[in-house]
C-alpha positions, -999 to +999 in steps of 0.1 A: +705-672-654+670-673-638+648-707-642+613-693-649+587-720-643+563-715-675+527-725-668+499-723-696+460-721-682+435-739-709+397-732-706+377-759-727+339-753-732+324-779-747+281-793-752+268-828-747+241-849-745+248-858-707+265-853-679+282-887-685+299-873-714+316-843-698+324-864-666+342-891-690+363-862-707+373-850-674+383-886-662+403-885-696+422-852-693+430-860-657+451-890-675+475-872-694+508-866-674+511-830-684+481-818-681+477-803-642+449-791-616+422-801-642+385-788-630+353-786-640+346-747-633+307-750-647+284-776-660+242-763-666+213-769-689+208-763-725+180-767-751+196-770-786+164-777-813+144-785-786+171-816-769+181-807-736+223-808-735+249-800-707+270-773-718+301-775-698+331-750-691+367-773-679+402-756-672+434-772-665+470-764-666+500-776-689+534-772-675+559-752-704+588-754-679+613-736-674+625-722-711+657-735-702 
């Protein structure tokens, strides 16, 4: 039988008040064991009822392995 490595891509948007908040996240998912090649792909302004917000788009990998 053939191993077939099994690879799942997550996108994660997300809003907050800072770019603190987003940067802590990211600190966060780079911590869990299984989670792979996380990135921030975009980070920009946003006015929500008149508070400017970061709105933030992160991707990162989770390994399914091999289905074996």
């Amino acid at each position: 039988s053939t191993d077939v490595s099994r690879k799942l891509l997550c996108k994660l948007s997300g809003v907050t008040p800072s770019d603190a908040d987003w940067a802590s996240l990211l600190a966060k998912l780079r911590r869990v064991p299984y989670f792979q090649d996380v990135r921030l792909e975009a980070a920009h302004d946003k006015v929500d009822s008149g508070h400017l917000m970061r709105q933030f788009d992160v991707s990162f990998v989770v390994d399914l392995g091999n289905g074996g």
